[in-house]
C-alpha positions as CSV (number, residue, x, y, z in Angstrom):
1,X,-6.6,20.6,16.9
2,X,-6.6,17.0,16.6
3,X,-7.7,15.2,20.0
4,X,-5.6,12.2,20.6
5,X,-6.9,11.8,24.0
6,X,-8.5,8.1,23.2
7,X,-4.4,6.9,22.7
8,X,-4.6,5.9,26.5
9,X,-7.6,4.9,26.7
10,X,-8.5,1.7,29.0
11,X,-8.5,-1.0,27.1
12,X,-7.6,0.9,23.7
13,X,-4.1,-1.3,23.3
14,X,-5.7,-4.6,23.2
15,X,-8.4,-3.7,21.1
16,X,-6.0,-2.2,18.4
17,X,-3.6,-4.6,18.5
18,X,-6.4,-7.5,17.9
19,X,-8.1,-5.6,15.3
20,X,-4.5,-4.8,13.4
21,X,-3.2,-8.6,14.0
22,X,-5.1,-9.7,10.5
23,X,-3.4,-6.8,8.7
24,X,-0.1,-7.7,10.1
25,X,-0.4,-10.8,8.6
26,X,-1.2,-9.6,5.3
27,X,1.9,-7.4,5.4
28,X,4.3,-10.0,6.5
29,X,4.7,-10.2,10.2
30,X,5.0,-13.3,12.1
31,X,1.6,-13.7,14.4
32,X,3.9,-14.9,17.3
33,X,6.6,-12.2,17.2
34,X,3.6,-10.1,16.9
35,X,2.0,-11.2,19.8
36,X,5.4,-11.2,22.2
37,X,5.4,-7.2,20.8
38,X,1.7,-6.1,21.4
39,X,0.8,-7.9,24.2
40,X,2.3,-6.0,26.9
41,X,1.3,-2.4,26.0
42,X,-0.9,-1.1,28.2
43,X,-1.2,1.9,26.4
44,X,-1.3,3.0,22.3
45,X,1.2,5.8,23.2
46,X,3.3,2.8,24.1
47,X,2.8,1.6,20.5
48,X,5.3,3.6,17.7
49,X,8.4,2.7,20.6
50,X,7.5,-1.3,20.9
51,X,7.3,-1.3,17.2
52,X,10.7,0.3,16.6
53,X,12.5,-1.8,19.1
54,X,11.4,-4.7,17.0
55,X,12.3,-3.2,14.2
56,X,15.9,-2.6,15.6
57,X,16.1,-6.0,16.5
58,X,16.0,-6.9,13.1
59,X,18.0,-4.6,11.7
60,X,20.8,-5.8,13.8
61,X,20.4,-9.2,13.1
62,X,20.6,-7.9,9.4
63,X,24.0,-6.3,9.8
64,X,25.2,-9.1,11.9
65,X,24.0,-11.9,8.8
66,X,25.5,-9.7,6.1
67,X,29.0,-8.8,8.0
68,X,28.9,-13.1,7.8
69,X,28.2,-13.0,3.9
70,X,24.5,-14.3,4.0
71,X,23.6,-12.2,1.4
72,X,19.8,-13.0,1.4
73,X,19.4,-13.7,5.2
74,X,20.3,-9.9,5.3
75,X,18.8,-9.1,2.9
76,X,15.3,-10.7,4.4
77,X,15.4,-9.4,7.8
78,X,16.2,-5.8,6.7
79,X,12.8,-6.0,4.9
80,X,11.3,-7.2,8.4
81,X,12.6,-4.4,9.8
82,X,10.6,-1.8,7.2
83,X,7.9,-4.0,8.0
84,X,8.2,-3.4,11.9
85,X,8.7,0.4,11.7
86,X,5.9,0.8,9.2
87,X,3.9,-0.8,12.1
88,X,4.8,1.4,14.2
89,X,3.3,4.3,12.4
90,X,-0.4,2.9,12.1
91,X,-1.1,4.8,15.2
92,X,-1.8,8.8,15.0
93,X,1.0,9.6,16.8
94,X,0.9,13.1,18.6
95,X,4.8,12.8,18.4
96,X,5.1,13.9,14.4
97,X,9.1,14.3,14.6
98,X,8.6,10.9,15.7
99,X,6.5,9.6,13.0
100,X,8.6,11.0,10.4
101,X,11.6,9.1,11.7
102,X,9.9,6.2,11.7
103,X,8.6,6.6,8.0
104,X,12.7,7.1,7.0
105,X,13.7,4.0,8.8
106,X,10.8,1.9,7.5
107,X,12.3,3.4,3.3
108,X,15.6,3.3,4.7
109,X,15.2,-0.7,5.7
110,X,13.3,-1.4,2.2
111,X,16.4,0.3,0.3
112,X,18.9,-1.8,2.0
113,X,16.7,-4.9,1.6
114,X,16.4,-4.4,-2.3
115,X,20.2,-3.6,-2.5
116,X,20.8,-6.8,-1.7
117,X,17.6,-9.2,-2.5
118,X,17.1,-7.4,-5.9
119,X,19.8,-4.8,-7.3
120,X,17.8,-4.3,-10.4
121,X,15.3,-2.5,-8.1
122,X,15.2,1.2,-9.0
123,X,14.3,4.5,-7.0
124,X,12.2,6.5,-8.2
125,X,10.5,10.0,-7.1
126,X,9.8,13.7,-7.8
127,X,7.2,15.9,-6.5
128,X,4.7,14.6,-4.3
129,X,5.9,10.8,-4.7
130,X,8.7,8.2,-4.3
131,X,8.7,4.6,-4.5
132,X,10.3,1.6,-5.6
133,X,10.6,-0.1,-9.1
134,X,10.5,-3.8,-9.0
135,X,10.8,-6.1,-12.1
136,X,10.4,-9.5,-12.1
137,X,14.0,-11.2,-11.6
138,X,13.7,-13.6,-14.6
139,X,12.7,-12.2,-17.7
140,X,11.3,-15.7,-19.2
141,X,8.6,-15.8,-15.9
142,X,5.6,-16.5,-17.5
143,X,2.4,-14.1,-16.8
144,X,2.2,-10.5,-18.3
145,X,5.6,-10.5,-20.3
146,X,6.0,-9.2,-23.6
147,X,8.7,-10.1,-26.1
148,X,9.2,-7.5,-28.9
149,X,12.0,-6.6,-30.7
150,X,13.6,-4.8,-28.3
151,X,13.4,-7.8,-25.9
152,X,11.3,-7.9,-22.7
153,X,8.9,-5.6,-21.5
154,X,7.1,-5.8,-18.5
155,X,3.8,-4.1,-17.3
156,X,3.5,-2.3,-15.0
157,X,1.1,-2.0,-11.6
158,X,1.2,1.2,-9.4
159,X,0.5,0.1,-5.8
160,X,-1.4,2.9,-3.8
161,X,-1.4,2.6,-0.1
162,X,-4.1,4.5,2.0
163,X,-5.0,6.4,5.1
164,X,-2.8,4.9,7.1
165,X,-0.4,3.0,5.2
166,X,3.0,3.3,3.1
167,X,4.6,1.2,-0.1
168,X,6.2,-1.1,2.9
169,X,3.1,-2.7,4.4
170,X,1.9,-5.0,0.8
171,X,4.9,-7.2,0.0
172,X,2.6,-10.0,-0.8
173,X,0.6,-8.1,-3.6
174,X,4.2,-7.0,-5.0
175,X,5.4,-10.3,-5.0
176,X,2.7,-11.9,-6.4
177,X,2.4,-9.1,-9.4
178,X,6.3,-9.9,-9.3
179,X,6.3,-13.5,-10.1
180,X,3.3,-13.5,-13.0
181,X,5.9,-10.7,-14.9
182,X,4.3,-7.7,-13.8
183,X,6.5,-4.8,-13.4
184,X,5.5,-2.7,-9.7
185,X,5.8,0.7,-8.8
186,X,5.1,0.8,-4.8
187,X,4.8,4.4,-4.0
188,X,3.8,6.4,-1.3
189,X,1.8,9.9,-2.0
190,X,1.4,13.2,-0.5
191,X,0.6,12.8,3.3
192,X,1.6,9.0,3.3
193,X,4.5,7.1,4.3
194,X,8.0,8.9,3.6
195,X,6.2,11.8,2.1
196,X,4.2,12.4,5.2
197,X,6.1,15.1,6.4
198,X,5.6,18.6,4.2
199,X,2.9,16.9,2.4
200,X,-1.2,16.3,2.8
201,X,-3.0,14.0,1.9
202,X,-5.6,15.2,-1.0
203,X,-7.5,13.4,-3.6
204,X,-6.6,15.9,-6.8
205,X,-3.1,16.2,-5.4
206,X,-2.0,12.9,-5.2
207,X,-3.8,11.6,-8.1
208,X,-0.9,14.5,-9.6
209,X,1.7,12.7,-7.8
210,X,0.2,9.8,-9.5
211,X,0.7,11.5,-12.7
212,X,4.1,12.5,-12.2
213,X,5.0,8.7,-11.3
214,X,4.1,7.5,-14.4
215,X,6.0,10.3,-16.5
216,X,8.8,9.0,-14.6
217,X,8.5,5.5,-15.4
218,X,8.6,6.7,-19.3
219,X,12.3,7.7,-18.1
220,X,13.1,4.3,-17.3
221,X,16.3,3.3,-19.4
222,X,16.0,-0.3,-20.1
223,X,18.6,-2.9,-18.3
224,X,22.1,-4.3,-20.2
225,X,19.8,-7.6,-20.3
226,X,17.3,-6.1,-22.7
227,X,14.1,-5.3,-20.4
228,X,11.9,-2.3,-20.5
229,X,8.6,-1.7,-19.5
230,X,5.1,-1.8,-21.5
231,X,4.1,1.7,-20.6
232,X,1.1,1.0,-22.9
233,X,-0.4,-1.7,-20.3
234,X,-0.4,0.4,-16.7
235,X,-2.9,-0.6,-14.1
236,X,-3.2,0.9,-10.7
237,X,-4.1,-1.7,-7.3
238,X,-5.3,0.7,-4.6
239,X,-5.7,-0.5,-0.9
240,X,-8.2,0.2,1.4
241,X,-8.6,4.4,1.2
242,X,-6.2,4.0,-1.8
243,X,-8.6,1.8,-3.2
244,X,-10.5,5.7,-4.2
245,X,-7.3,7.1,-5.0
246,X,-6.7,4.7,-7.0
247,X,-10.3,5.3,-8.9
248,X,-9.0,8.9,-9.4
249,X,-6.6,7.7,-11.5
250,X,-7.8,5.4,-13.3
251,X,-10.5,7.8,-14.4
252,X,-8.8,10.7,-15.3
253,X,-5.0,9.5,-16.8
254,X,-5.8,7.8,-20.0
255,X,-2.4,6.0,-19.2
256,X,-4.1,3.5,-16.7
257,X,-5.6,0.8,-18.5
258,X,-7.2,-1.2,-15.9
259,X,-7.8,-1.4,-11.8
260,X,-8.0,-3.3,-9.0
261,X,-9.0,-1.9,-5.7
262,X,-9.3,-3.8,-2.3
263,X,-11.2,-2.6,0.1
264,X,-12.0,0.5,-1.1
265,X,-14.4,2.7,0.2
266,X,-17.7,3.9,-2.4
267,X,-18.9,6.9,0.6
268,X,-17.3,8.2,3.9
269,X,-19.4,9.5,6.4
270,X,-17.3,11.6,9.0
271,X,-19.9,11.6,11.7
272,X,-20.0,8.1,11.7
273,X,-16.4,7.2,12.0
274,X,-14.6,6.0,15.3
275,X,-11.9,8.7,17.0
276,X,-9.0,6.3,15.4
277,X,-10.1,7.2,12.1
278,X,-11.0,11.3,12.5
279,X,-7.4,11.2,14.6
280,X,-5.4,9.6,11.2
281,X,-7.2,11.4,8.1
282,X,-7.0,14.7,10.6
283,X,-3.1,14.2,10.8
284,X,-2.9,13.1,7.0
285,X,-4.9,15.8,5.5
286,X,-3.5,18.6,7.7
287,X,-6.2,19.2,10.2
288,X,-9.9,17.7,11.3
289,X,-11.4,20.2,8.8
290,X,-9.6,19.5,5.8
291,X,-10.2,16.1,6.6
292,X,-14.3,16.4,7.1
293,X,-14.0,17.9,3.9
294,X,-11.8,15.1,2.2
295,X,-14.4,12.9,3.6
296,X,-17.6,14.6,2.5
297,X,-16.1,14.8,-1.2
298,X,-15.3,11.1,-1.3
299,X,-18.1,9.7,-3.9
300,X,-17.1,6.8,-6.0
301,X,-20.5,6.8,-8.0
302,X,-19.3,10.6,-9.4
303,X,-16.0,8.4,-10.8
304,X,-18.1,5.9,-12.3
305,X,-18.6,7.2,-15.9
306,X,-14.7,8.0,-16.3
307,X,-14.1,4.1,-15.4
308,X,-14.2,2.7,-18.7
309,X,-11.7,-0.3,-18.2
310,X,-11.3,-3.4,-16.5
311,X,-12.0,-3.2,-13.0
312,X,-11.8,-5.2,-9.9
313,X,-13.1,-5.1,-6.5
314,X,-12.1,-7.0,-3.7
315,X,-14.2,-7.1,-1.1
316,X,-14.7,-8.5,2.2
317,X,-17.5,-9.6,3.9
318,X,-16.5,-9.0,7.2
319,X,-14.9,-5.4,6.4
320,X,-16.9,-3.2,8.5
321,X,-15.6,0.2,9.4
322,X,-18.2,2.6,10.8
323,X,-18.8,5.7,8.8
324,X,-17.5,3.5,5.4
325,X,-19.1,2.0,2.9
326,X,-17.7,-0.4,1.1
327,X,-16.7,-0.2,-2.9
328,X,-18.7,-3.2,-3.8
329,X,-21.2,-0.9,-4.1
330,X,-20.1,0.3,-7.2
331,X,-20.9,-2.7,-8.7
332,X,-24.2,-1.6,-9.7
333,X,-22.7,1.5,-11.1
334,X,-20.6,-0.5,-13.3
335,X,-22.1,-3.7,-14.7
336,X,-18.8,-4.0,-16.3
337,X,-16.9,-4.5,-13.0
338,X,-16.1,-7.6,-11.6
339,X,-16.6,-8.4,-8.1
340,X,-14.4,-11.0,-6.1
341,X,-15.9,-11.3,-2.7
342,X,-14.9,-13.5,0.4
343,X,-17.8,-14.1,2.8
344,X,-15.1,-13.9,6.0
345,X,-12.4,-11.6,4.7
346,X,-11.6,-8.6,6.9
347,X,-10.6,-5.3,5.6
348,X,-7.5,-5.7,3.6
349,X,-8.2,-9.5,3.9
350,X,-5.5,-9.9,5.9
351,X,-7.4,-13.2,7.5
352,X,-7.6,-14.8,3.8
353,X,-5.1,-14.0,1.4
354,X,-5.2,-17.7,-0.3
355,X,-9.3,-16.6,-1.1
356,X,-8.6,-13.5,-2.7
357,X,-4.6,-12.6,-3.5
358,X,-3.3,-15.4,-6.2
359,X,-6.9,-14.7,-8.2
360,X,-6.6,-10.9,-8.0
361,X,-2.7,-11.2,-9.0
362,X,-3.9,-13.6,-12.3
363,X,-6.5,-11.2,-13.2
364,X,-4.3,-8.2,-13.7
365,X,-1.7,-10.4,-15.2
366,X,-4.3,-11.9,-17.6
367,X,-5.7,-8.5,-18.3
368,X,-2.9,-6.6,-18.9
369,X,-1.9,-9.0,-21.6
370,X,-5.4,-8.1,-23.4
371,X,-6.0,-4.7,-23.0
């Protein structure tokens, strides 16, 4: 049984909602509208219901912008709103009807945000997965694009969320992949986001999903303008605990031709994480013991001599999460990997995305035009 008891603990509230601020940022949110939200709760349990409400508040200015015709005003605050309710699901809630509900709205907001920001956006999903397909809006952008005879194709990176995250929270890594003409798959994976419920999260099961992801972007018709995608130039970006997933992939689907993962972990050590963090990965993987076990298999050094293509690590030097330690270690595993590390970047480096975001998206542009 998962013990949720630290939710209300004194002073539990503030602390989360100061830590989280930075990775707020990085997904989006205003720091003043998140500030008005947060600052009140005097408890976490308070948490998933201040979240929504936010959300809800933009959803309705959504509705009211597009029953006006203002097409992308909608269109912008319905993607606030996935951002809000995927906020609201950071915390292991002991309410799991809840957190379901909340992981349908926050895809439910996304879907309405791309029907109207970008039509060409396409669902995709199947067993263990479902995401969103985004290409780049003008086919002449320069960056990864390929011209053949068939007309453009597009590479394509698979975004890979992690413990507690879902394919709404990194809007800035899509867009920036976006507008240097890489194709993006966000998806979420067994035991994250919309797949959460009926699903656990497991290293050799979602690197499957993974799997089955990219045999459904080979399905892919190409668009009346001519576009396809390069399904020979794949690269996966994992973030945070889906930095690892991530890894899996890339070193056992010959498909993947090249990685970037931010703040990955390299080890876990489940006696030395914090109750937030044995809480989550309990309610992820299915229960405190399959998670201890997820934990104790974690080893990025056993991946090492499967990664044989470009790599990237993103690291920060602030990022310190008890019982974690940190993927730049697998540096001197791979003298082939490159390293891109900001002295005061957080985990996720939420606190510095001009030091480490337009860099990481030229890399995987530039290198998926080489590979």
């Amino acid at each position: 049984m998962t013990d949720l008891s630290f939710l209300s603990a004194p002073g539990m509230a503030a602390g989360f909602a100061a830590e989280t601020r930075p990775r707020a940022h990085g997904a989006g949110v205003d720091l003043y509208e998140y500030d008005r939200v947060t600052a009140p709760l005097e408890s976490l349990l308070q948490w998933p219901d201040a979240c929504r409400e936010a959300a809800l508040r933009h959803r309705a200015a959504a509705e009211r912008a597009e029953g006006r015709g203002r097409t992308r005003t909608a269109g912008e605050r319905h993607r606030l709103a996935a951002r809000w309710f995927h906020l609201a699901g950071l915390v292991p809630d002991p309410d799991r009807a809840r957190a379901a509900e909340l992981a349908r709205e926050a895809d439910r907001s996304m879907e309405q945000s791309l029907a109207l920001l970008e039509p060409q956006a396409r669902r995709l999903s199947g067993d263990g997965f479902a995401g969103w397909l985004r290409t780049p809006a003008d086919a002449s952008t320069p960056g990864g694009v390929h011209a053949d005879a068939n007309g453009k194709r597009f590479p394509v990176a698979v975004v890979i969320p992690g413990m507690d995250s879902a394919k709404e929270e990194f809007h800035a890594v899509a867009d920036a992949l976006l507008a240097r003409g890489v194709a993006v798959l966000a998806i979420d994976g067994p035991g994250q986001g919309v797949m959460g419920a009926g699903t656990v999260l497991d290293a050799t099961g979602h690197r499957s999903a993974v799997a089955r992801a990219l045999d459904a972007l080979a399905e892919v018709d190409p668009a009346a303008d001519g576009w396809g995608l390069d399904l020979g130039r794949i690269a996966v970006v994992g973030l945070s605990l889906g930095g690892y997933l991530a890894a899996t992939v890339a070193a056992h689907d010959p498909r993947v031709r090249a990685a970037v993962l931010v703040s990955g972990p390299y080890r876990l050590d489940w006696d030395g994480f914090v109750p937030f963090v044995t809480a989550t990965l309990g309610l992820r993987c299915g229960s405190p013991e399959a998670a201890r076990d997820f934990a104790d298999r974690l080893d990025l050094a056993a991946l090492a001599p499967q990664l044989r293509g470009p790599l990237l690590l993103v690291e920060g030097g602030d990022d310190r999460i008890p019982g974690m330690t940190n993927a730049e270690a697998l540096a001197a595993d791979l003298p082939h990997a490159e390293v891109l590390h900001v002295p005061y970047g957080n985990h996720l480096l939420g606190n510095a995305l001009a030091d480490w975001l337009p860099d990481t998206a030229d890399w995987l542009a530039e290198t998926l035009r080489t590979v």
